[in-house]
C-alpha positions in Angstrom: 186.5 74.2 66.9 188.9 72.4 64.5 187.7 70.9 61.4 189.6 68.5 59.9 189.2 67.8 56.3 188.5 64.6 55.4 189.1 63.0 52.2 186.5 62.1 50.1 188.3 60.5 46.9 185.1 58.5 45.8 182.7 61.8 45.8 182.2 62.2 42.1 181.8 58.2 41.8 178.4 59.1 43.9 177.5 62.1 41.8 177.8 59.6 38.6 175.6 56.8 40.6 173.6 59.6 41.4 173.2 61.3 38.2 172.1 57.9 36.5 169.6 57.2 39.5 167.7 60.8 38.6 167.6 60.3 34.9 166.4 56.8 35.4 163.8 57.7 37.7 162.6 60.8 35.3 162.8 58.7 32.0 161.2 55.5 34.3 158.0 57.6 35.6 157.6 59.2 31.9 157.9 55.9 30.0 155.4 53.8 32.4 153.1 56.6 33.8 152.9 59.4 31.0 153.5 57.1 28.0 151.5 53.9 29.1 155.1 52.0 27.6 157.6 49.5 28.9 161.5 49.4 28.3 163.5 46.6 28.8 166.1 48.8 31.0 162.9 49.3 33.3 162.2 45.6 33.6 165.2 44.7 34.5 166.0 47.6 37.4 162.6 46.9 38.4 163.6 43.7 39.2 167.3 43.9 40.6 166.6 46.8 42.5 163.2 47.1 43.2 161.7 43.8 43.6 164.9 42.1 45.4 166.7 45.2 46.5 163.8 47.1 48.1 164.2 50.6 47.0 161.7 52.7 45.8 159.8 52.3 42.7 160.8 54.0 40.5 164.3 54.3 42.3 162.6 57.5 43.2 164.7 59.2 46.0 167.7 57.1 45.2 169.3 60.2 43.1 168.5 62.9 45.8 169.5 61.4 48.8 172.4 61.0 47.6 173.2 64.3 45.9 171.3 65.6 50.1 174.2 63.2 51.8 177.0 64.8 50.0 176.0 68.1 50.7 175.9 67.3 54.3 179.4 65.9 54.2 181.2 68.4 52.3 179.6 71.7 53.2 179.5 71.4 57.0 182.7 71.9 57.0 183.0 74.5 55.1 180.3 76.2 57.3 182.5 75.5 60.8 185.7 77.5 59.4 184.2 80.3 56.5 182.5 83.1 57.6 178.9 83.3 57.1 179.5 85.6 54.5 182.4 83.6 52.5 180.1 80.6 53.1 176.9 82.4 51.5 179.0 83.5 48.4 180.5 80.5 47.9 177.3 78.8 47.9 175.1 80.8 46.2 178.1 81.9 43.6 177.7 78.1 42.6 173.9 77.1 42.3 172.4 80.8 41.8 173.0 81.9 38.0 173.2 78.4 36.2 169.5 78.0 38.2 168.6 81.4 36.7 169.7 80.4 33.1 167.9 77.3 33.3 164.3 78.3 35.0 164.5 81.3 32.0 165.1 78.7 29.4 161.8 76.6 31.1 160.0 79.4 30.9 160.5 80.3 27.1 160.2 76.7 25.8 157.0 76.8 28.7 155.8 80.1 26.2 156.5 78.7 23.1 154.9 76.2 23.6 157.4 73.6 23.0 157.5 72.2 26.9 154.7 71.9 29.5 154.4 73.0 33.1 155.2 70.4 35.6 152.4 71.5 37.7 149.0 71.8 37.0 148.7 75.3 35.1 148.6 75.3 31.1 151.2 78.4 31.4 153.4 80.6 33.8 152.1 84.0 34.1 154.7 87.1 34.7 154.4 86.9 38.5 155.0 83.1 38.4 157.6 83.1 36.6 159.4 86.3 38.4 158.4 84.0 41.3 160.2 80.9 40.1 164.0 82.6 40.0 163.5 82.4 43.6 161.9 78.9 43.7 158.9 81.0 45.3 156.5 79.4 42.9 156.7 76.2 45.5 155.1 77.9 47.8 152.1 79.0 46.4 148.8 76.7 46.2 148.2 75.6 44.1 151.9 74.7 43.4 153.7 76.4 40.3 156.4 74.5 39.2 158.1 75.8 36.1 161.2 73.3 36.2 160.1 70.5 38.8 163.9 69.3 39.5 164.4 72.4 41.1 162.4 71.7 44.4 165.7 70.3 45.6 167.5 73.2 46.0 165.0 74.7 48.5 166.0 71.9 50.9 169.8 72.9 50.2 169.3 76.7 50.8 167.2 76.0 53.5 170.0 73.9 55.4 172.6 76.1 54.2 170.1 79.3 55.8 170.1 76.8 58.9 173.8 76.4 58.9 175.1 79.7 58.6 172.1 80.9 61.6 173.6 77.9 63.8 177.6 78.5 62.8 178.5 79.6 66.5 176.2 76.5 68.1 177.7 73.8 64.7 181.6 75.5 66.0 181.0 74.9 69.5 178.6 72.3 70.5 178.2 70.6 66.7 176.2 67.4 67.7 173.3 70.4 68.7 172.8 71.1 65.2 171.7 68.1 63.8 169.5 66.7 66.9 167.4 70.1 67.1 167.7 69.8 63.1 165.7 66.9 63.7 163.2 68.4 66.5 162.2 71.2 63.5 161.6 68.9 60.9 159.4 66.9 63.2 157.5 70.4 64.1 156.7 71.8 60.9 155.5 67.7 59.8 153.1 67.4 62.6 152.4 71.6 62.0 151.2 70.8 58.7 149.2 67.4 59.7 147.1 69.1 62.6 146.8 73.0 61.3 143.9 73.3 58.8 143.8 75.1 55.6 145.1 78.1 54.4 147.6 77.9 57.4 149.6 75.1 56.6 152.8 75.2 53.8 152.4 71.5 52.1 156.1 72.3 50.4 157.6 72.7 53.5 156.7 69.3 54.8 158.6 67.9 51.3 161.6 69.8 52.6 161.3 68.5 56.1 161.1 65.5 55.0 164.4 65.2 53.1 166.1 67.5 55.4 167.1 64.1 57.1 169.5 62.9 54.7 171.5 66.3 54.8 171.6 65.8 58.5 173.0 62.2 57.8 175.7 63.7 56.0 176.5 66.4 58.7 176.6 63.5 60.6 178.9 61.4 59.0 181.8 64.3 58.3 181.4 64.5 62.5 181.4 61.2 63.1 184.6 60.7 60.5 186.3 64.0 61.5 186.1 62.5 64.9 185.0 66.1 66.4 181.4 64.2 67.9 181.9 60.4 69.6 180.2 57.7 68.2 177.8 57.6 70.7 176.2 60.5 69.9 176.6 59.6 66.3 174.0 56.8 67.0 171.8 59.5 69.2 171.8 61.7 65.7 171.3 59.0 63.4 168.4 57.6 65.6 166.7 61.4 65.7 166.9 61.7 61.4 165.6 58.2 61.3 162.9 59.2 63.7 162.1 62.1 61.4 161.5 59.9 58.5 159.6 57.5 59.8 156.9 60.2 60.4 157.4 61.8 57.4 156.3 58.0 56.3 153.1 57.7 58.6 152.0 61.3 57.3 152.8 60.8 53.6 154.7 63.4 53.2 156.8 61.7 50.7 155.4 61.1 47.2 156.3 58.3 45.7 155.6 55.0 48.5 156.3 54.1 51.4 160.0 52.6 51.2 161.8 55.6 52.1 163.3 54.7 54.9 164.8 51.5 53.7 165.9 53.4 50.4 167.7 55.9 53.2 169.5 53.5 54.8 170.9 51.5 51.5 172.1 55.3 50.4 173.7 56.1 53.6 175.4 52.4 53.3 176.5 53.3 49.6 177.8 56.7 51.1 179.7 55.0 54.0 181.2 52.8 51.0 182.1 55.1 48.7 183.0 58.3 49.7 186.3 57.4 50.8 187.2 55.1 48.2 190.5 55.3 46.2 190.4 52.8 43.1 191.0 52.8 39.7 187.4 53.8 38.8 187.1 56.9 40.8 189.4 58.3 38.5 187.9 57.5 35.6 187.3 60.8 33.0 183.5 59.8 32.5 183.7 59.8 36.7 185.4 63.1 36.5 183.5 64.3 34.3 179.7 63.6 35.4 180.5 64.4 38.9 181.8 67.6 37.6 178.7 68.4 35.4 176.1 66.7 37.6 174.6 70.2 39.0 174.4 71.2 35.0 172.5 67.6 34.5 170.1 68.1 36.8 169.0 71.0 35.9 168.7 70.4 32.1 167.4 67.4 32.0 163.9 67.3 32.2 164.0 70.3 29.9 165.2 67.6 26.9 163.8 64.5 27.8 160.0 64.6 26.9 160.4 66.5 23.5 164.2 64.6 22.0 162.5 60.9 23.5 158.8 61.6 21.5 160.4 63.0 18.5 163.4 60.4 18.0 161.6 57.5 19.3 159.7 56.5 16.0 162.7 55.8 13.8 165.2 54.6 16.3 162.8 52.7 19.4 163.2 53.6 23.0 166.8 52.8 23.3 167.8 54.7 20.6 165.4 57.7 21.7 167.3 57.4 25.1 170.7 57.4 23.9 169.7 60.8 21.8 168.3 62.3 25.0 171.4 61.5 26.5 173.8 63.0 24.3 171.6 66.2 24.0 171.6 66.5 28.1 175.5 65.9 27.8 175.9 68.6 24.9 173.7 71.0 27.0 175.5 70.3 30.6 179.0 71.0 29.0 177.6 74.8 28.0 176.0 75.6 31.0 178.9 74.1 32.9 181.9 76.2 31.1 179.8 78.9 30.0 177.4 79.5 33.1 178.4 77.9 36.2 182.0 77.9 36.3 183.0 81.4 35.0 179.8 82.7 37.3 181.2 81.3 40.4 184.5 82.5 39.7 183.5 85.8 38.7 180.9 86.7 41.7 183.5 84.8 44.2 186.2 87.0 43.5 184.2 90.1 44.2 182.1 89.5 47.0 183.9 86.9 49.4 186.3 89.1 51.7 190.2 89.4 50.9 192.5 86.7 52.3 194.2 89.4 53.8 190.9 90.4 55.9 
């Protein structure tokens, strides 16, 4: 199967959009629900985009769907031409060691004392945390969550696992992938609802649940690359949207019930911007977030609560926000040339196969 590349100028412009949707939502949720405070950034989102626009409150989901769409779009197809080993490596080469620096920094500022959990525990014992370099510590129950944000990045390797295990099906017959995509998502939601406790795996319902918006993305780079018609474009997209509206009726999502909506304004933003050319995609604070925006999300949450308390009494909550930023920025830029980049070159070189091979 040929897979035409397709040209996705405006991709960092989404990261940015993307980037500032997660922080908001993080420095929303801690302000109003943790803090019992108001900001006057809040109050007006809350009413451009939550009140009149419909999203989520919060503009919880906005950030991830996003960041789950562009996966979809890009990495399908790199998963029709690699091998499933080149496409592994280059994957995992990426997300694996800046993850591992920044669950072991959690975990020491978690032991020091200086950060909290962002579950329920008071601590991480040594299995926990062994457990959380592998994002394992989402799967026990109770949950153990040592650096919350990560939770995403099951739902990537997971859909990465189901596109390497489906590469000859995605080559051959690529519409298949997503639309039985869809039928396991469904499954494991309605396994969950009906089988009692200890069977049932609550995380995996979170991940069937945003599965959808990877699939979206497969979609689109299909649909785009012209390899599936447009009618069964429409079949696809009607089986994800299926998915989420009973991920909706079993409240398997977390934060309301506007999900779907929310969806479909991020796929429209997507369809909008991906492709786009202008002036502002090439913008060096573009370039730049969209570059550092895996580094972001990772750090963030680890500088947010303890810069925002300490700053906030001499300089108010703007102030305190513009020092969190800065910090995250300062932080991102290490891991990013220090940890993520190098890695990824390093372990790329060694274990994907020769050219020549």
């Amino acid at each position: 199967m040929y897979a035409p590349r397709v040209q996705l100028d405006g991709a960092n412009l989404l990261r940015l959009i993307a980037v500032l949707a997660v922080l908001y939502s993080h420095i929303s949720f801690y302000l109003i629900d943790d803090r019992g405070e108001g900001w006057w950034m809040i109050d007006v989102v809350y009413r451009v985009f939550i009140q009149e626009a419909g999203l989520n409150n919060h503009l919880s989901f906005v950030g991830v769907a996003i960041f789950m769409l562009l996966t979809g779009l890009l990495v399908t197809r790199s998963a029709m031409r690699q091998s499933r080993r080149d496409f592994a490596v280059s994957r995992l080469s990426r997300l694996v060691p800046a993850l591992w620096v920044s669950v072991a920094l959690a975990i020491l500022l978690v032991r020091l004392g200086i950060n909290g959990m962002f579950s329920g525990q008071n601590g991480i014992s040594n299995s926990e945390a062994a457990l959380s370099f592998v994002l394992g510590g989402f799967f026990l129950k109770p949950e153990v969550a040592v650096l919350g944000v990560t939770w995403t990045l099951t739902v990537q390797l997971m859909f990465y696992l189901y596109c390497v295990a489906a590469r000859d099906i995605l080559r051959k017959w690529p519409v298949v992938v997503p639309l039985v995509g869809a039928f396991l998502c469904a499954a494991v939601l309605i396994y969950n609802l009906y089988i009692p406790q200890p069977w049932s795996v609550p995380m995996l319902s979170k991940i069937a649940a945003t599965l959808p918006t990877l699939f979206l993305g497969q979609i689109v780079y299909l649909g785009w690359a012209r390899i599936i018609s447009w009618r069964w474009v429409a079949v696809s997209v009607i089986a994800q949207a299926e998915v989420v509206r009973l991920a909706t009726d079993v409240h398997a999502y977390w934060a309301g019930d506007q999900y779907m909506w929310t969806i479909v304004v991020v796929t429209g933003l997507v369809l909008l911007l991906a492709r786009y050319d202008g002036r502002i995609a090439h913008w060096a604070i573009v370039r730049w977030t969209g570059t550092r925006s895996y580094a972001i999300y990772l750090v963030h949450t680890l500088i947010l609560y303890r810069v925002y308390e300490n700053v906030v009494p001499y300089t108010g909550p703007t102030g305190a926000v513009l020092a969190f930023l800065v910090a995250t920025a300062a932080v991102s830029e290490i891991v990013y040339r220090w940890v993520e980049t190098p890695a990824a070159r390093w372990l790329g070189g060694r274990l994907r196969r020769p050219a020549h091979a």
